[in-house]
TORTIMI-723900 format. One line per field, with one value per residue (C-alpha): residue in one letter; chain; x, y, z. Coordinates in steps of 0.2 Angstrom, whole numbers, plus 5000, padded with zeros to 4 digits. Layout:
aa [a  ...]
ch [A  ...]
u [X  ...]
v [Y  ...]
w [Z  ...]
This chain:
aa [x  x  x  x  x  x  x  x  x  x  x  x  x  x  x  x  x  x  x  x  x  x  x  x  x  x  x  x  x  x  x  x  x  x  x  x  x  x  x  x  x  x  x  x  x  x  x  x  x  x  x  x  x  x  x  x  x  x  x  x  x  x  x  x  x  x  x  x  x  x  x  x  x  x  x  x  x  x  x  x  x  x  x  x  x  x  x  x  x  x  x  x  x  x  x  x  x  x  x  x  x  x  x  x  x  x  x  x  x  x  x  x  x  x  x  x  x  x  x  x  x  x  x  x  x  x  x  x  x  x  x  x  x  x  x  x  x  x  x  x  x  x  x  x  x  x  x  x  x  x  x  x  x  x  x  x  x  x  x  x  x  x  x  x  x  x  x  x  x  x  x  x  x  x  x  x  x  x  x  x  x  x  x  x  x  x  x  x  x  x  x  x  x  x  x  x  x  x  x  x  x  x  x  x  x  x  x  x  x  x  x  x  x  x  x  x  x  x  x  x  x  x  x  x  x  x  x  x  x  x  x  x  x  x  x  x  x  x  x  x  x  x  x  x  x  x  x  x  x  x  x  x  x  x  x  x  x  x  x  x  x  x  x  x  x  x  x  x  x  x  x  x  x  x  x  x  x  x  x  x  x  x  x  x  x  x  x  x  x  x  x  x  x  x  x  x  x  x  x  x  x  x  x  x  x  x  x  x  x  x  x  x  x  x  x  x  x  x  x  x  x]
ch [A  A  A  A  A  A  A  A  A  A  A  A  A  A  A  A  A  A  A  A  A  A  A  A  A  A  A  A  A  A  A  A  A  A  A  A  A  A  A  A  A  A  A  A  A  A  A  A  A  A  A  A  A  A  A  A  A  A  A  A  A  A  A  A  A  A  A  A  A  A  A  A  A  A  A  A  A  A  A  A  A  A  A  A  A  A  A  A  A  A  A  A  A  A  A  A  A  A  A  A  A  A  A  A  A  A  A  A  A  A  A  A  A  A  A  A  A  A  A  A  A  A  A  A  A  A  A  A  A  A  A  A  A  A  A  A  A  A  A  A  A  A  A  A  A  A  A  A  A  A  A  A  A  A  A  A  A  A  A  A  A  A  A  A  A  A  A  A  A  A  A  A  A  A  A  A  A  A  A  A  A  A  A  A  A  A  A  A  A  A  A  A  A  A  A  A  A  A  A  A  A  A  A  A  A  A  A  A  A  A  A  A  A  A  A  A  A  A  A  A  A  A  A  A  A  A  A  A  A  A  A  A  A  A  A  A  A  A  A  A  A  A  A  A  A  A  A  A  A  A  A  A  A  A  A  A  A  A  A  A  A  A  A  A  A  A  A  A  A  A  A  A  A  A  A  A  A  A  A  A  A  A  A  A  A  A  A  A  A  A  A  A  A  A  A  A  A  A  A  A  A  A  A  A  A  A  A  A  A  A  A  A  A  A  A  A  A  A  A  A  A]
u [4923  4912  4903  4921  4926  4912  4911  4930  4929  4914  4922  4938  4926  4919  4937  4941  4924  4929  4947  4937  4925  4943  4947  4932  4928  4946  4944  4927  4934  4946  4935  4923  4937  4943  4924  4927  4942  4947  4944  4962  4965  4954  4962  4979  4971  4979  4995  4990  4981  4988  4971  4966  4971  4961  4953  4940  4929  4913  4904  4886  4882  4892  4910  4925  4934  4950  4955  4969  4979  4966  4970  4960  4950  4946  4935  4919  4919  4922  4907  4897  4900  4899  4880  4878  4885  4879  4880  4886  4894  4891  4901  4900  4907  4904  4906  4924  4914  4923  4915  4924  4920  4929  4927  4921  4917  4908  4903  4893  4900  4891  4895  4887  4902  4904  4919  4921  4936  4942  4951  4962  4960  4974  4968  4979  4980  4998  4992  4990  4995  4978  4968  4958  4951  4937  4927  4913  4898  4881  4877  4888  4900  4921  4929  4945  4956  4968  4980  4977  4969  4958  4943  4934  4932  4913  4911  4902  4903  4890  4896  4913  4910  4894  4884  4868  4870  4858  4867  4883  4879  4868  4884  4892  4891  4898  4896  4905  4906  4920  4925  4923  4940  4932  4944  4934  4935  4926  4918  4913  4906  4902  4894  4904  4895  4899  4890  4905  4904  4917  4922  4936  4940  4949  4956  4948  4962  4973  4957  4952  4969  4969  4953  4959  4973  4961  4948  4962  4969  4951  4948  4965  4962  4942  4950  4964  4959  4948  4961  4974  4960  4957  4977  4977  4961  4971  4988  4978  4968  4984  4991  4975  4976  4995  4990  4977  4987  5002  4989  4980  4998  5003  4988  4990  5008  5000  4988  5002  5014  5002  4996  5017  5017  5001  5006  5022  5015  5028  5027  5032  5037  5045  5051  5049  5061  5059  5040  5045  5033  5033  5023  5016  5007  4993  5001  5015  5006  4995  5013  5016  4998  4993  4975  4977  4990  4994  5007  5012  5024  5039  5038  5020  5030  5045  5036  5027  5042  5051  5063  5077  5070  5069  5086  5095  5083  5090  5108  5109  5100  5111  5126  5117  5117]
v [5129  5140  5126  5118  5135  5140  5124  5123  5141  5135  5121  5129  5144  5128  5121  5138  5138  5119  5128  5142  5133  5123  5137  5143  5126  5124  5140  5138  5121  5129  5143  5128  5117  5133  5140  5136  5142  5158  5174  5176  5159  5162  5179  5168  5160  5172  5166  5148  5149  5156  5162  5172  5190  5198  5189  5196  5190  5198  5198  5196  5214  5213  5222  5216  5205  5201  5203  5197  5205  5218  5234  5249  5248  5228  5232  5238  5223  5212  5221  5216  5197  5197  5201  5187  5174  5158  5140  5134  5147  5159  5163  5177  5196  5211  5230  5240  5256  5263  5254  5238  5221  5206  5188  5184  5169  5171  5159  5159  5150  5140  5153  5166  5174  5179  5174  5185  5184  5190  5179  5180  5169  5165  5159  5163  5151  5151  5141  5155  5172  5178  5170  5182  5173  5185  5183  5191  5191  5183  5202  5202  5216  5212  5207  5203  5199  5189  5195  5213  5224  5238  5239  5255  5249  5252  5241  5224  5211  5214  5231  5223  5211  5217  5203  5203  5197  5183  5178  5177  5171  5156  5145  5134  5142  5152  5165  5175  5193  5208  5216  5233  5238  5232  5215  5202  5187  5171  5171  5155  5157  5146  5149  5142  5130  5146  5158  5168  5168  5162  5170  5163  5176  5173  5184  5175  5180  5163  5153  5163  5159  5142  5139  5148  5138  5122  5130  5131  5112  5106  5117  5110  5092  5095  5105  5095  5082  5091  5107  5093  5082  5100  5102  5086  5090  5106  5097  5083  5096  5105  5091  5085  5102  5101  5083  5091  5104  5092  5082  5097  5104  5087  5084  5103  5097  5081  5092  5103  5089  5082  5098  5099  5083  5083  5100  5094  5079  5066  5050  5050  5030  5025  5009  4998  4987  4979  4974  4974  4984  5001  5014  5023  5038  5040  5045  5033  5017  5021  5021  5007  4999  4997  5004  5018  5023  5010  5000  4985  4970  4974  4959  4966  4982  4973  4961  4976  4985  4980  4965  4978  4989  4973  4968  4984  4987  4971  4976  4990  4984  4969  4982  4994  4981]
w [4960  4968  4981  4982  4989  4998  5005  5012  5019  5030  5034  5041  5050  5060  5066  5071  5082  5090  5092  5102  5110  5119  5124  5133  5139  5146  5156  5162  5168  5178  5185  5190  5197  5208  5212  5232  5233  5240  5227  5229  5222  5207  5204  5200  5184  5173  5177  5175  5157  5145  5136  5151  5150  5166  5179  5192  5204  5212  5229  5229  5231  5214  5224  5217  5232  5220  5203  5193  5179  5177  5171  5174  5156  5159  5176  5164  5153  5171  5178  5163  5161  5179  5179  5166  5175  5180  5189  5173  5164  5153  5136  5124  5121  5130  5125  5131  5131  5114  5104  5105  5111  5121  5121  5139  5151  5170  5182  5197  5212  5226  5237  5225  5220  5203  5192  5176  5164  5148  5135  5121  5107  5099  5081  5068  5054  5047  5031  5020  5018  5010  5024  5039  5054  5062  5081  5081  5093  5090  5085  5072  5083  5077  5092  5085  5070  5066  5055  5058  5045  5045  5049  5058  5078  5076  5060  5060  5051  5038  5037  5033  5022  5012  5019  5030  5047  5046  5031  5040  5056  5050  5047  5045  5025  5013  5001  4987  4993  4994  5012  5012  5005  4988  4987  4982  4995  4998  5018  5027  5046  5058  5076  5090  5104  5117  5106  5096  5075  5069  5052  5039  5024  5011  4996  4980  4968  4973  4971  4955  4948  4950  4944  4928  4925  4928  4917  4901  4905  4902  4888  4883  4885  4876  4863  4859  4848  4838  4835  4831  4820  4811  4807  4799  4790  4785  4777  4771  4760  4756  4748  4738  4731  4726  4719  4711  4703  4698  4688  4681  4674  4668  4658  4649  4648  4637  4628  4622  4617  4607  4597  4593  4587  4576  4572  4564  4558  4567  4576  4595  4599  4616  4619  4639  4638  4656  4648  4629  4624  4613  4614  4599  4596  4582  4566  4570  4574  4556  4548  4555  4548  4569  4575  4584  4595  4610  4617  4606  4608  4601  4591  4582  4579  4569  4559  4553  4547  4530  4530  4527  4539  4552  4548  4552  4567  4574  4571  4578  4594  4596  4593  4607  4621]
């Protein structure tokens, strides 16, 4: 379950980095499209993309000839992409100055104009509750979050996440590892096609839980036949025993009948009249001149009785029935 997991997590880290890399592409398209128009033109793409937060563009002694959006703290980063631009875009983050990081995009126009902007990357996966979507630069420096949590501005993401950068930013993979909060989370990266990582965490208690309850359905479905092959085992034994016992008490039951009647020196007979035979025990079967005890035919048993004896035998069975 661990490779399924790992696996998926990288797997969503890349679609975030295609979703990023659309969005860099679409503005560096537009920037492009506009290059020979007038700086005051360009400066109006914030109004027209939704993904650009602050637009400038630079002369080529590197003075800003219009800006768009911009607030007062944007101007350092501008300055910054700017002098990375070129004919066919750059992409990447630059440093805030307080220890945070922007995504950023600059061009260099034909009339060698620099065109630097700051994006915003909106990449929030609504799919799961328990589920963190990180930018980061190719240095491994937090450029955002998405949702929110804390993390200290200066961290990175092998600070964050316990993992080394060269671990982290050689995606698309992922790995078992806890952030730096202790919770234990499953991390796939992916590095974009404009050079931002791309990180997906995810809390591993969900993923955890539902291999558990997979985990105790096999077991269930491995264990099943023979716990139930054991149970039947287990009454089938009982009931041997029981039998056992019942025949074990019936035979003392035998040996104790016949030391009574061997005791008292009596015949025991018993008649089946369905089979017409009669049962007789030792000293009765010698009475009767028989060998041994047995079961007779009735009719042995009458012929060896007196013809008296016969005769009112008969009668009072004819008078019985």
């Amino acid at each position: 379950y661990k490779f399924e997991a790992t696996q998926k997590a990288a797997l969503e880290a890349r679609i975030a980095g295609e979703y990023i890399d659309g969005i860099v592409l679409s503005a560096n398209a537009s920037i492009l499209a506009l290059s020979s128009s007038s700086p005051e033109m360009i400066a109006r793409l914030p109004q027209l993309l939704p993904n650009v937060d602050a637009i400038a563009v630079f002369n080529a002694s590197g003075l800003i000839s219009a800006q768009g959006a911009t607030a007062s703290s944007d101007l350092p980063p501008l300055e910054a992409a700017a002098q990375l631009a070129t004919p066919e875009g750059w992409s990447g983050a630059v440093g805030r100055g307080d220890g945070r990081f922007s995504p950023a995009i600059a061009v260099k126009t034909p009339t060698g104009e620099a065109v630097a902007a700051l994006l915003d990357l909106p990449i929030t996966d609504q799919s799961s509750i328990n589920k963190r979507i990180i930018v980061a630069s190719s240095t491994g420096a937090i450029l955002l979050v998405q949702p929110a949590f804390k993390v200290q501005s200066t961290a990175d993401v092998g600070t964050t996440f316990g993992v080394p950068l060269a671990v982290a930013a050689a995606g698309p993979t992922g790995v078992f590892t806890q952030d730096f909060e202790g919770t234990k989370i499953v991390l796939g990266s992916a590095t974009s096609a404009s050079g931002l990582v791309v990180y997906v965490a995810q809390d591993r208690s969900m993923i955890d839980m539902a291999w558990y309850r997979t985990a105790i359905i096999l077991a269930l479905l491995f264990l099943g036949p023979i716990l139930a092959a054991a149970g039947v085992w287990f009454i089938v034994r009982g009931q041997s025993e029981r039998f056992h016992s019942a025949r074990a008490q019936m035979r003392d039951a035998e040996r104790r009948l016949r030391i009574a009647i061997e005791g008292a020196s009596c015949g025991v007979w018993d008649w089946d009249v369905t089979e017409d035979r009669v049962y007789l025990t030792q000293r009765l079967a010698q009475t009767f001149g028989l060998n041994g005890a047995g079961r007779f035919a009735t009719r042995d048993v009458l012929e060896a009785l007196s013809s008296d004896d016969n005769a009112r035998l008969r009668a009072a069975l004819a008078s019985a029935a």
